[in-house]
N, CA, C and O atoms as a MOPAC input file, in Angstrom:
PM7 MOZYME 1SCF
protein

 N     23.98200 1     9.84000 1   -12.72100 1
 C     22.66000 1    10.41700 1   -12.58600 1
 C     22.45200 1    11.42000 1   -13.71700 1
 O     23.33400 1    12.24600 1   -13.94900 1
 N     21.26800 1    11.38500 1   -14.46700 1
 C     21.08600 1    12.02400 1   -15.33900 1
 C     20.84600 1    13.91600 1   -15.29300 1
 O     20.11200 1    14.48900 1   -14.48700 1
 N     21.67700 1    14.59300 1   -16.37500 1
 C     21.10900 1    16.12600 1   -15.61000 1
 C     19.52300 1    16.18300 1   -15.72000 1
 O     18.96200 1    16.50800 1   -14.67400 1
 N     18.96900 1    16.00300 1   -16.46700 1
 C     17.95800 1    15.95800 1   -16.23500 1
 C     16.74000 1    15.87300 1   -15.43900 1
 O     15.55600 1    16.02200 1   -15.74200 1
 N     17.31000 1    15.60200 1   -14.37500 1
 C     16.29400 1    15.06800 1   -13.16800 1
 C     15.47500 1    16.27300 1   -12.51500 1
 O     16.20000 1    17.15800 1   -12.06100 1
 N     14.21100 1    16.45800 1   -12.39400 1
 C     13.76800 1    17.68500 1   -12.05200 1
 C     14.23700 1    17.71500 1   -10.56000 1
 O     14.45500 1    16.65100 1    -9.98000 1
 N     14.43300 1    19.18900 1    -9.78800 1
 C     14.39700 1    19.74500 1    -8.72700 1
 C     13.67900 1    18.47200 1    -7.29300 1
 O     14.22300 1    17.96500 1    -6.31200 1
 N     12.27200 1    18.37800 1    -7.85600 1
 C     11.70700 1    17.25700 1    -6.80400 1
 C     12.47200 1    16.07500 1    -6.66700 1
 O     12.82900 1    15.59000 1    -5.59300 1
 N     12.73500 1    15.58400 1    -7.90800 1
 C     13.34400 1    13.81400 1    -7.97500 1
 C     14.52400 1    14.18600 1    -7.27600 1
 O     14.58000 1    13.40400 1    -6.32700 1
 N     15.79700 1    15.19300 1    -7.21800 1
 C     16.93600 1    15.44400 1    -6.70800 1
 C     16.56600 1    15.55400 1    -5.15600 1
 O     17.18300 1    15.07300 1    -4.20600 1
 N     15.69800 1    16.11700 1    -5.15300 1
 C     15.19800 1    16.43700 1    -3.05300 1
 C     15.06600 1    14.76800 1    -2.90000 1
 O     15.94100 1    14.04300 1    -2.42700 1
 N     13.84500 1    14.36500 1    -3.38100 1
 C     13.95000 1    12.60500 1    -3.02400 1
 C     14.92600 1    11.92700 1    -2.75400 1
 O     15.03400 1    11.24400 1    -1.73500 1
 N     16.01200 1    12.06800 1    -3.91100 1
 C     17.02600 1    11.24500 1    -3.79600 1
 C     17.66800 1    11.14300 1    -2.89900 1
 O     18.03200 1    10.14800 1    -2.27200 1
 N     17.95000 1    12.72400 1    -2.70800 1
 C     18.97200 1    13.53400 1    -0.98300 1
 C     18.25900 1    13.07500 1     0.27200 1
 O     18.85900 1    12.60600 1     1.23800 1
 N     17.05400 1    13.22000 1     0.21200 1
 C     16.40000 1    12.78400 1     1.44600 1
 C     16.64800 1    10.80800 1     1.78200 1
 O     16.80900 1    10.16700 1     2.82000 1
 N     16.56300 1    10.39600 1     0.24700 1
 C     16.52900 1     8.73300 1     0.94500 1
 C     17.79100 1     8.57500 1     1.51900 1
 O     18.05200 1     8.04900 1     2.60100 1
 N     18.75400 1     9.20500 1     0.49100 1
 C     20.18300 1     9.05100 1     0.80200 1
 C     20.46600 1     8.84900 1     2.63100 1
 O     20.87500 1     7.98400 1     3.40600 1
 N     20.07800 1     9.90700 1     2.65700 1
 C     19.87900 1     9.84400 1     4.48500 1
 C     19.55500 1     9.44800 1     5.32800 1
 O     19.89800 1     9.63100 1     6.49600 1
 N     18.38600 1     8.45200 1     4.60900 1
 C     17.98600 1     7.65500 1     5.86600 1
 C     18.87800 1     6.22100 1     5.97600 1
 O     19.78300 1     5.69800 1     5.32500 1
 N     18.13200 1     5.91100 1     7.11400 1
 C     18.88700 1     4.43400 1     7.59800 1
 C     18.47900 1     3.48400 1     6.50400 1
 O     17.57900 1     3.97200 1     5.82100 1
 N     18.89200 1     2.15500 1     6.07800 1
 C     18.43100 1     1.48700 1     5.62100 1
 C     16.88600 1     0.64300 1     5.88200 1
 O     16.26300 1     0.07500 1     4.98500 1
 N     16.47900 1     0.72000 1     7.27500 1
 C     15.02400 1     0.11500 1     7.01000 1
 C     13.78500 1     1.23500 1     6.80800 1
 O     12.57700 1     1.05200 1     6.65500 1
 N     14.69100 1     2.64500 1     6.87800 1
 C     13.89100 1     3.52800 1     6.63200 1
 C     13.40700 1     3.69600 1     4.99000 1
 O     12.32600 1     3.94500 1     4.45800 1
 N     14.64400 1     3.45400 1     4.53300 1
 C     14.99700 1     3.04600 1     2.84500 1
 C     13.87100 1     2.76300 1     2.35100 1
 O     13.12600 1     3.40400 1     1.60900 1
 N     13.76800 1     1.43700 1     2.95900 1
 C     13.20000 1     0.59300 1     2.26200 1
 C     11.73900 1     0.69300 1     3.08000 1
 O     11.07100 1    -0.27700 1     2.72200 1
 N     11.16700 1     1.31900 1     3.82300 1
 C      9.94900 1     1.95800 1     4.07400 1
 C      9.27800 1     2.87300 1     2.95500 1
 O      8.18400 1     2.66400 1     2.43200 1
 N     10.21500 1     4.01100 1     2.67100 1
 C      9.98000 1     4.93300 1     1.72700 1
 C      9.47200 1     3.92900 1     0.43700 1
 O      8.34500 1     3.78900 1    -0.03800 1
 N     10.41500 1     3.46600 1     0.17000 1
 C     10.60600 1     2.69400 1    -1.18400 1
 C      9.22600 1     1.64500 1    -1.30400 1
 O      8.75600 1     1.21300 1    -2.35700 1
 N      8.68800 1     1.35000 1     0.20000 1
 C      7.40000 1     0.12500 1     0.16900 1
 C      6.07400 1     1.37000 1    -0.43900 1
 O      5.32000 1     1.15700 1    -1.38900 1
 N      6.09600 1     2.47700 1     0.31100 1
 C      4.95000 1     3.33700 1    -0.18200 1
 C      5.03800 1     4.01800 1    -1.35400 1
 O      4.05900 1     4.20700 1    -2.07600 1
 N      6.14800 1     4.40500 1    -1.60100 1
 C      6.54200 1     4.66800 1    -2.82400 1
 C      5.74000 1     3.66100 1    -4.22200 1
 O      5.36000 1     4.00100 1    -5.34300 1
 N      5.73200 1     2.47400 1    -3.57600 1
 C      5.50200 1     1.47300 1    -4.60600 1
 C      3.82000 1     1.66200 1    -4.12200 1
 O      3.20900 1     1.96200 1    -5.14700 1
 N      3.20100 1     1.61900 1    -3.35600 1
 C      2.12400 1     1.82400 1    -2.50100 1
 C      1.06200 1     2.76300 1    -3.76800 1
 O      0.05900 1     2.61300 1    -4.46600 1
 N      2.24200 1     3.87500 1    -3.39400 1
 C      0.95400 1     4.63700 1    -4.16700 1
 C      1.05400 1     5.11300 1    -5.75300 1
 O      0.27300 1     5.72500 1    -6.48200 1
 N      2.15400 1     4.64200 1    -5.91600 1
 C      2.17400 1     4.29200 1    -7.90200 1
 C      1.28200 1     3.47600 1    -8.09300 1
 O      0.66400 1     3.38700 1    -9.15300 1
 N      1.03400 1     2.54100 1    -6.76300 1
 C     -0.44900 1     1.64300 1    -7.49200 1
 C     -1.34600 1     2.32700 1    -7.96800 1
 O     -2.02200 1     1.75300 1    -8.82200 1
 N     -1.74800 1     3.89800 1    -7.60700 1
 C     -2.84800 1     4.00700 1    -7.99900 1
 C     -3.40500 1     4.07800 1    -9.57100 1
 O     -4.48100 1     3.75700 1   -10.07600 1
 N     -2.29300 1     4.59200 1   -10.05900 1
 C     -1.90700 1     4.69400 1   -11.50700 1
 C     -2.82500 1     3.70300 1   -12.59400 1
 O     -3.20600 1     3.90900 1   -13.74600 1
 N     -2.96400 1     2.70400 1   -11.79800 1
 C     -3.45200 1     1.62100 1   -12.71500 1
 C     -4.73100 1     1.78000 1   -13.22000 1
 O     -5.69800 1     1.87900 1   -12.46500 1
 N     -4.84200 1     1.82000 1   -14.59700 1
 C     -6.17100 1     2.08600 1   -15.17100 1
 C     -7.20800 1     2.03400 1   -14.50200 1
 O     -7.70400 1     1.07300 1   -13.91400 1
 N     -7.62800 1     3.33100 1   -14.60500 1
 C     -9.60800 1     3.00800 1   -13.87900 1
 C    -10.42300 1     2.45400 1   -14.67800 1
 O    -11.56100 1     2.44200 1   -14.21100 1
 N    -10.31200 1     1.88600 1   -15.91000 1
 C    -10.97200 1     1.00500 1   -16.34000 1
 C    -11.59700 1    -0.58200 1   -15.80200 1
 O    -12.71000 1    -1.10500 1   -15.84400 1
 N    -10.23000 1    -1.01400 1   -15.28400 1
 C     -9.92500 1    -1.89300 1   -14.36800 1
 C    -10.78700 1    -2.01900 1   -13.13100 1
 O    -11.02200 1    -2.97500 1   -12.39100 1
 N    -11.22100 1    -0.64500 1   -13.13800 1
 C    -12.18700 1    -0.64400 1   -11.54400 1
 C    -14.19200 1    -0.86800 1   -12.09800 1
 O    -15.13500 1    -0.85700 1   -11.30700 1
 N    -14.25000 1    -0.97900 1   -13.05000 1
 C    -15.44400 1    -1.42000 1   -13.73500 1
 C    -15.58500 1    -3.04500 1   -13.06200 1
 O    -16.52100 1    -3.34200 1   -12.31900 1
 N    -14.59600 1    -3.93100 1   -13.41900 1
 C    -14.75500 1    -5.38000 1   -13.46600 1
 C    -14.21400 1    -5.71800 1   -11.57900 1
 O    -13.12900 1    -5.46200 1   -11.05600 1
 N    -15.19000 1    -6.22200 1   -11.09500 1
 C    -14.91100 1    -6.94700 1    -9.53200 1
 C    -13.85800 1    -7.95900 1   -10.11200 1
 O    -13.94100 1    -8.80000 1   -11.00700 1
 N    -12.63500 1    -7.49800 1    -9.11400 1
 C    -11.72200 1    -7.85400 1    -8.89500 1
 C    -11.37000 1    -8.89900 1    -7.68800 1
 O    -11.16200 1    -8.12500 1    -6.75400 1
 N    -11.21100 1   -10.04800 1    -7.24900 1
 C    -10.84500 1   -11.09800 1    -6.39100 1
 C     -9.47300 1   -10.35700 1    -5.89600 1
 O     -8.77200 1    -9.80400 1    -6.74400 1
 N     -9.18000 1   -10.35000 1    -4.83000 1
 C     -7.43200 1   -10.80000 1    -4.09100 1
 C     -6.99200 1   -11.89500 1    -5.00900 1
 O     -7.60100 1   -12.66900 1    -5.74800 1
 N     -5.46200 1   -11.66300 1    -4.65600 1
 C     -4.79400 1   -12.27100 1    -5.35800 1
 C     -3.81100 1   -13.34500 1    -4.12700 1
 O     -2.64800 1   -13.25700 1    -4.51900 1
 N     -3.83500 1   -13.89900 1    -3.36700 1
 C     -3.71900 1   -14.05100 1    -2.04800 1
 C     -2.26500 1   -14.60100 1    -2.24600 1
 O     -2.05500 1   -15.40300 1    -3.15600 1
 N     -1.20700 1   -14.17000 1    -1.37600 1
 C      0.73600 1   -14.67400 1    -1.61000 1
 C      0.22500 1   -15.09200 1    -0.13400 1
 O     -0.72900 1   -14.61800 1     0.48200 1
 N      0.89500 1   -15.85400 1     0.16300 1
 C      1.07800 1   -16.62900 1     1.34500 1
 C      1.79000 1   -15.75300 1     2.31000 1
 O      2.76200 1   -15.13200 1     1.88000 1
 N      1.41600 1   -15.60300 1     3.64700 1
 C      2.40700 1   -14.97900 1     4.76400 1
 C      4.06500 1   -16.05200 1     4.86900 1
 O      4.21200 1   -17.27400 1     4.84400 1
 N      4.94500 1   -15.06900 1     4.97300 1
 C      5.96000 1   -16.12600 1     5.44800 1
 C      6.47800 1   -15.86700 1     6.37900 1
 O      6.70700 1   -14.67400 1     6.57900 1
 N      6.89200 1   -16.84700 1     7.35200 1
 C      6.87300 1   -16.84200 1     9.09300 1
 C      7.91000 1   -15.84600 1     9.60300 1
 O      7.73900 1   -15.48900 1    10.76800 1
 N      8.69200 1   -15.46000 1     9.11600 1
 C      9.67300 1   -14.01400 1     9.33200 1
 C      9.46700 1   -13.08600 1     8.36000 1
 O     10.21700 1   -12.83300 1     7.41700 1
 N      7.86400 1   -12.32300 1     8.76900 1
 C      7.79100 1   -11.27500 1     7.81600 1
 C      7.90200 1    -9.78800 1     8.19200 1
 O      7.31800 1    -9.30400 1     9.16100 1
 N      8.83200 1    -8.98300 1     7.21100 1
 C      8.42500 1    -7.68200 1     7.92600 1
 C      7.30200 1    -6.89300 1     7.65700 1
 O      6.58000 1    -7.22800 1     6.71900 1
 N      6.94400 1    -5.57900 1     8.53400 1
 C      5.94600 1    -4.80200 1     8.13100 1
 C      6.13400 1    -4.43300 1     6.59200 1
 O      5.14300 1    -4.42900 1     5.86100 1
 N      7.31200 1    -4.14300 1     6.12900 1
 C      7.72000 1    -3.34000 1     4.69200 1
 C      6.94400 1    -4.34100 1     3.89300 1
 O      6.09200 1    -4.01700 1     3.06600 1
 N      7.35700 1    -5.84700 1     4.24300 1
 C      6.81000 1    -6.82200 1     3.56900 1
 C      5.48600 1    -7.11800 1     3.60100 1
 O      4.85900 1    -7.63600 1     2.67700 1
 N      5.13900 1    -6.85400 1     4.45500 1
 C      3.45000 1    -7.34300 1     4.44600 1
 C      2.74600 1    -6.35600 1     3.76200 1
 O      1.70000 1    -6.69700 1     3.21000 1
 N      3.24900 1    -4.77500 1     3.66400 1
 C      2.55000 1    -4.31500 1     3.08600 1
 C      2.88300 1    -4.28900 1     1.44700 1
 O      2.07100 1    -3.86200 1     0.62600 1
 N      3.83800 1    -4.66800 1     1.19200 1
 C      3.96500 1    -4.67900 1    -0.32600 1
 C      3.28500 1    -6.44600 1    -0.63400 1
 O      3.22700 1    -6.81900 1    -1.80600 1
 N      2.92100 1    -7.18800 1     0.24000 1
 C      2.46600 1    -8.94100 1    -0.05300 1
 C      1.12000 1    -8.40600 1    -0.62200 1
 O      0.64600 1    -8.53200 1    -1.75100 1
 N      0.51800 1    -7.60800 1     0.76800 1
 C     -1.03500 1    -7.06600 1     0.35500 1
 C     -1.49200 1    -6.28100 1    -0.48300 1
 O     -2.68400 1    -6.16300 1    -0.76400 1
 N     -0.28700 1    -5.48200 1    -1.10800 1
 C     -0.82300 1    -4.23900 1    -1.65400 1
 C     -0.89200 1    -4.87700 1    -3.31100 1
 O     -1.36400 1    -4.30900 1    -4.29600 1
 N     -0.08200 1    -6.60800 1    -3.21100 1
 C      0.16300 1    -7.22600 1    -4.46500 1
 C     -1.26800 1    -7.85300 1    -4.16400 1
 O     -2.09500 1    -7.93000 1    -5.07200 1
 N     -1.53000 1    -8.27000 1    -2.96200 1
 C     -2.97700 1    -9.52300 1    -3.30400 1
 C     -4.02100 1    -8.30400 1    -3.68200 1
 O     -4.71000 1    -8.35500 1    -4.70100 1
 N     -4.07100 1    -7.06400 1    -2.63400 1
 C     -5.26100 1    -6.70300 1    -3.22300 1
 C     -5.07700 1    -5.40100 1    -3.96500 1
 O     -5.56500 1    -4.33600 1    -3.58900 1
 N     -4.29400 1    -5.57200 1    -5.10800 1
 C     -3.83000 1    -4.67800 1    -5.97200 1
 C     -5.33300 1    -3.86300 1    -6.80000 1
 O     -5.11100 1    -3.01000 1    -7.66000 1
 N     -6.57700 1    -4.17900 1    -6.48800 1
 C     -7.26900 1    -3.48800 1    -6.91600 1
 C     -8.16900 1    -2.16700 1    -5.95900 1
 O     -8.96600 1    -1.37700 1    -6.46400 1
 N     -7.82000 1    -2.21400 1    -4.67100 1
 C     -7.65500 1    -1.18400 1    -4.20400 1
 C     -7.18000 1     0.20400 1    -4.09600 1
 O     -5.97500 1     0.28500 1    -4.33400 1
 N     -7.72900 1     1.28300 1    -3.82200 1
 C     -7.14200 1     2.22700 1    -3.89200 1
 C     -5.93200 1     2.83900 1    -2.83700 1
 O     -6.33000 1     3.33600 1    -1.78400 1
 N     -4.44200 1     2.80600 1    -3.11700 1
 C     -3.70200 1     3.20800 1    -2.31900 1
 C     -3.84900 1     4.36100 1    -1.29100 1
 O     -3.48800 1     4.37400 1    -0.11400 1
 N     -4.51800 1     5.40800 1    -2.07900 1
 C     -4.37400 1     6.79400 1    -1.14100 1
 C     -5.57900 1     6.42100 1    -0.09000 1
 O     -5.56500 1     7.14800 1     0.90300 1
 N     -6.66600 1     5.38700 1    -0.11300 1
 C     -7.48200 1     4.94000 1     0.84400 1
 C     -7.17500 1     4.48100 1     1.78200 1
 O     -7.95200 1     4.55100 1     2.73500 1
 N     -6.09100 1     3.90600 1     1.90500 1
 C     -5.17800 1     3.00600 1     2.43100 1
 C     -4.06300 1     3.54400 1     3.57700 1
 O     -3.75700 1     3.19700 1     4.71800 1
 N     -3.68200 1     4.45900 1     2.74700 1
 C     -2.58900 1     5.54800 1     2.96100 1
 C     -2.29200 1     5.70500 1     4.62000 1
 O     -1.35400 1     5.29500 1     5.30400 1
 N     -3.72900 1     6.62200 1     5.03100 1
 C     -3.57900 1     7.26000 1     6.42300 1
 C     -3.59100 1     5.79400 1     7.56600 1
 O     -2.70700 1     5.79900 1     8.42200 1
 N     -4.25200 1     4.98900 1     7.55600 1
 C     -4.28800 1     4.16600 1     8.63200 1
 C     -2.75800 1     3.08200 1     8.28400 1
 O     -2.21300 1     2.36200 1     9.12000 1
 N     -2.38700 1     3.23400 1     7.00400 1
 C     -0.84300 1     2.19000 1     7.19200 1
 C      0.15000 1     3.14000 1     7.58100 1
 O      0.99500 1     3.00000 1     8.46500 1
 N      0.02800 1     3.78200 1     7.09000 1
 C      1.07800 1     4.78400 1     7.64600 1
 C      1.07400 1     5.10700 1     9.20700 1
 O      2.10400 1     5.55600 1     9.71000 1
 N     -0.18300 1     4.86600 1    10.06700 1
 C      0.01100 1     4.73400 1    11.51700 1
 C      0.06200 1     3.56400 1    11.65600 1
 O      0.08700 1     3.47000 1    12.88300 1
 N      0.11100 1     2.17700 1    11.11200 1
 C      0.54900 1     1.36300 1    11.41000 1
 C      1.90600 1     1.31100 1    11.39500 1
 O      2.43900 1     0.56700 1    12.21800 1
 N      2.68100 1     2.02300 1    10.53800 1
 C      3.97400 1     1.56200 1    10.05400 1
 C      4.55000 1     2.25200 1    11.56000 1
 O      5.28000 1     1.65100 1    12.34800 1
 N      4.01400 1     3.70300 1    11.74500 1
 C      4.33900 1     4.07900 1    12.20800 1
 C      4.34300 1     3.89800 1    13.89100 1
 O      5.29400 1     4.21800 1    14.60300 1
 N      3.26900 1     3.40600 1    14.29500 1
 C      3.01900 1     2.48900 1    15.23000 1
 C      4.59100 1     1.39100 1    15.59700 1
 O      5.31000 1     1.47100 1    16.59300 1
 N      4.70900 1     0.60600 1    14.62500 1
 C      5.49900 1    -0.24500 1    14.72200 1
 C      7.28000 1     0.18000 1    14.98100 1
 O      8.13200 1    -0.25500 1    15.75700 1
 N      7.29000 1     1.24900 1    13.89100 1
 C      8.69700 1     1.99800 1    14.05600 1
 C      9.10400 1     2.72300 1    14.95400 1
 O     10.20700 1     2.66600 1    15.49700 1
 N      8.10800 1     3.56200 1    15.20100 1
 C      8.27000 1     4.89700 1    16.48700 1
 C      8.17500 1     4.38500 1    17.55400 1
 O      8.83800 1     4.76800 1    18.51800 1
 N      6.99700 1     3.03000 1    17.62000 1
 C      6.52500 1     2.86100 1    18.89800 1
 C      7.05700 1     1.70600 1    19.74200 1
 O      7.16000 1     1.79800 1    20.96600 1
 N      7.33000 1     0.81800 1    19.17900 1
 C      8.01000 1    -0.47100 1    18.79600 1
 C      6.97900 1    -1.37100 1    18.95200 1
 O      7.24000 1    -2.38700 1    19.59700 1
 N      5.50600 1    -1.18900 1    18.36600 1
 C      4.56200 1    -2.19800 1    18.33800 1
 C      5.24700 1    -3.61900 1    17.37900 1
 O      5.90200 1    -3.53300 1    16.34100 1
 N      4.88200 1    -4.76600 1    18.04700 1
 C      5.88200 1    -5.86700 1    17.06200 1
 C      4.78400 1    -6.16400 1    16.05200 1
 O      3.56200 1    -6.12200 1    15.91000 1
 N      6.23000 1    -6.57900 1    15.25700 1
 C      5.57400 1    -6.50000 1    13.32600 1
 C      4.49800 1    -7.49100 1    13.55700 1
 O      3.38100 1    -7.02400 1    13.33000 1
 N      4.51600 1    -8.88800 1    13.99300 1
 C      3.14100 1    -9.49000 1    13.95400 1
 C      1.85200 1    -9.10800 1    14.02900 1
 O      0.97800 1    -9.39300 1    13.21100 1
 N      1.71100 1    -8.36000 1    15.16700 1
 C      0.83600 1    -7.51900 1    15.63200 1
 C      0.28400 1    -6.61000 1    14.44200 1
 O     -0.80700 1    -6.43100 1    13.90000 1
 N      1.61200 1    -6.11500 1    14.30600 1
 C      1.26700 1    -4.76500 1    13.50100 1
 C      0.81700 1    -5.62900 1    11.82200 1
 O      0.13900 1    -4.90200 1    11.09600 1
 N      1.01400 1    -6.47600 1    11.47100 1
 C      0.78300 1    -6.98500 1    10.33900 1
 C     -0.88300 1    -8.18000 1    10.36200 1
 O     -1.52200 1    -8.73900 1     9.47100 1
 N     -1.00500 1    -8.11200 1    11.76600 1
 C     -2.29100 1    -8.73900 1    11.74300 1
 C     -3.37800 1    -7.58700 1    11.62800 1
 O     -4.53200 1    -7.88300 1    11.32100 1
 N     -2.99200 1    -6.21800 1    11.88700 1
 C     -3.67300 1    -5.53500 1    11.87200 1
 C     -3.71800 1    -4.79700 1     9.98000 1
 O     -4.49000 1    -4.03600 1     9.39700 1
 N     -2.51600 1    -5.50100 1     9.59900 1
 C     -2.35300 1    -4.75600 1     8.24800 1
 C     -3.66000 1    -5.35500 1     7.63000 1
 O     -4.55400 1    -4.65000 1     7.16200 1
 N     -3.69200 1    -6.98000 1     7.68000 1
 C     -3.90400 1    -7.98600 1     6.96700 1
 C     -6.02200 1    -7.35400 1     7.13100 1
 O     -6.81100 1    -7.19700 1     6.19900 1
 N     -6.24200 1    -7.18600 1     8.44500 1
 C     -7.47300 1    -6.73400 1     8.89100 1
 C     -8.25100 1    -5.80300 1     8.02900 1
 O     -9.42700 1    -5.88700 1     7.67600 1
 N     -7.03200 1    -4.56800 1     7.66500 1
 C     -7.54300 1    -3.49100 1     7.14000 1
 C     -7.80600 1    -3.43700 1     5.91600 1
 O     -8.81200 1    -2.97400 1     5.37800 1
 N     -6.32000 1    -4.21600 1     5.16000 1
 C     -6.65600 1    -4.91300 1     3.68800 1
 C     -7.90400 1    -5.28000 1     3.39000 1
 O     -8.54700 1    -4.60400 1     2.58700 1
 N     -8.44100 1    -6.38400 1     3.97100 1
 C     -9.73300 1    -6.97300 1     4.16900 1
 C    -10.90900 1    -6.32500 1     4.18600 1
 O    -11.84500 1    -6.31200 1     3.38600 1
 N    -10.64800 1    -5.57200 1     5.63400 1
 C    -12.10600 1    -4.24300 1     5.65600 1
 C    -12.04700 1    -3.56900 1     4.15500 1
 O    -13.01600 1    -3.91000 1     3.47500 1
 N    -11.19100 1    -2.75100 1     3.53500 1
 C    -10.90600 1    -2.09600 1     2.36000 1
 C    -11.32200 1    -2.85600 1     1.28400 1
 O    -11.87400 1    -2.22600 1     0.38200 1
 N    -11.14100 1    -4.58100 1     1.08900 1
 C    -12.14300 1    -5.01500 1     0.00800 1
 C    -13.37800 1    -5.24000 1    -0.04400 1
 O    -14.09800 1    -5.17200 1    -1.04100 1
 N    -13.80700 1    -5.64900 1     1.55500 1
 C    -15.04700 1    -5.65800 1     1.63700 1
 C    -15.95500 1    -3.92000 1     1.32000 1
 O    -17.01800 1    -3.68400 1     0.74600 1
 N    -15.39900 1    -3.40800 1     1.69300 1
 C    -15.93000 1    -2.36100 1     1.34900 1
 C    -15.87100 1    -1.65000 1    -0.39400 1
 O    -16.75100 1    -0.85800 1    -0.73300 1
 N    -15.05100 1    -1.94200 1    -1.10600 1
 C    -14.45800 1    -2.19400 1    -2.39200 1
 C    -15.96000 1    -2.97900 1    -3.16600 1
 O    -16.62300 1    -2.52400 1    -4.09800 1
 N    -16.19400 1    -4.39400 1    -2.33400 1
 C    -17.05500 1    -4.76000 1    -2.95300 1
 C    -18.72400 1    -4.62300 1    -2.98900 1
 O    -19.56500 1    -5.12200 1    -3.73700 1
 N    -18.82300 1    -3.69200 1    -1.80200 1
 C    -19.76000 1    -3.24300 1    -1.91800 1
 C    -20.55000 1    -2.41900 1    -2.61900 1
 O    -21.75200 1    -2.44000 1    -2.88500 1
 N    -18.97200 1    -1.11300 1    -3.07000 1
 C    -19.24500 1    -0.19500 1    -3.80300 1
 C    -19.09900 1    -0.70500 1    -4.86400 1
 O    -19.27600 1     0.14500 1    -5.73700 1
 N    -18.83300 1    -1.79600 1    -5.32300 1
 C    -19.12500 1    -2.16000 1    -6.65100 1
 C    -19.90000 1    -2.48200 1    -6.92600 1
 O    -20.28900 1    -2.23400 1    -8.06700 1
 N    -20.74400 1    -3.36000 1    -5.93100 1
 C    -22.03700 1    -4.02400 1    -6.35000 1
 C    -22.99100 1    -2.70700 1    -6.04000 1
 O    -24.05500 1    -3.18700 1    -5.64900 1
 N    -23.05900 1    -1.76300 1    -6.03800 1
 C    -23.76800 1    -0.83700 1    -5.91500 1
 C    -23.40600 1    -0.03000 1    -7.44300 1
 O    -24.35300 1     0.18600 1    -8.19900 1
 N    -22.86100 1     0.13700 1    -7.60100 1
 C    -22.62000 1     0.59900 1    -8.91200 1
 C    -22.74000 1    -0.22700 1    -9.97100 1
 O    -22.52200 1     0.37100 1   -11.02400 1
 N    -22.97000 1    -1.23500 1   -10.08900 1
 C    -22.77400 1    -2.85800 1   -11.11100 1
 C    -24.95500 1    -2.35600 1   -11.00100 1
 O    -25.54300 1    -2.50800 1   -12.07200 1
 N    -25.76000 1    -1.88900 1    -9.88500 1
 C    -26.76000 1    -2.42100 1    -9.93400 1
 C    -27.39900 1    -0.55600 1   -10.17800 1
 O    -28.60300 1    -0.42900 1   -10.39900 1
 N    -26.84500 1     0.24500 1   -10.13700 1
 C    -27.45300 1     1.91300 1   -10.03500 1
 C    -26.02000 1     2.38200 1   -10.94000 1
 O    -25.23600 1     3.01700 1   -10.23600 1
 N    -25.58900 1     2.18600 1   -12.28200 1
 C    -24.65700 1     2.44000 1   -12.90000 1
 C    -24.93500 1     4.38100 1   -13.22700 1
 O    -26.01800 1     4.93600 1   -13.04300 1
 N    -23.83400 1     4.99200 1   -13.65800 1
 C    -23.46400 1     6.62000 1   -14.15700 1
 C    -24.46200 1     6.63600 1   -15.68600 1
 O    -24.28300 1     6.02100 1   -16.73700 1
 N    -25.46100 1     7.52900 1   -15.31600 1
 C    -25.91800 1     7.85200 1   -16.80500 1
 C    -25.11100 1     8.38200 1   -17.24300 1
 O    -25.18600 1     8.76500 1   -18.41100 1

């Protein structure tokens, strides 16, 4: 490990260290979640389509949300954020089963583009002087 690593990245590390492994790899799904946002806002000018990966019949929540967050990678993560995170959490804490909990992922994805495309076509037709 490099000395270099600031103070925060060292707390991260210590903290994943600790968890269980499907917790791991929870962290590690939002983690990836919200580096999406990063992606040029240029990108948010041009209506964007889903990119649609196929469900596969033993999927987990970790998975469904990194399948969706790939189809509808032109969404905004931190929009996203509060209602997956009670899904996830739903599913982990509560023991809602992943189907369930991933039909509801798949729902929200959906609501979030439709709404995505609204605000685009509203802006495509009343553009920023």
């Amino acid at each position: 490990m490099p000395a270099s690593r600031s103070a925060q990245e060292r707390r991260l590390l210590k903290l994943l260290g600790k968890l269980p492994s499907a917790e791991r790899e929870s962290l590690l799904a939002f983690a990836e979640f919200l580096a999406q946002r990063t992606h040029g806002a240029a990108a948010q000018s041009i209506l964007r389509e889903p990119q649609p990966y196929p469900r596969p019949e033993q999927e987990s929540v970790v998975g469904a949300i990194k399948r969706l967050s790939r189809t509808y990678d032109m969404l905004d993560p931190g929009a996203l954020l509060n209602e997956t995170s009670a899904l996830m959490s739903a599913h982990l804490l509560q023991g809602r089963a992943a189907p369930e909990v991933i039909d509801a992922l798949e729902t929200l994805f959906a609501h979030h583009y439709s709404h995505y495309r609204t605000q685009h076509a509203q802006h495509i037709e009343s553009p920023a002087p």
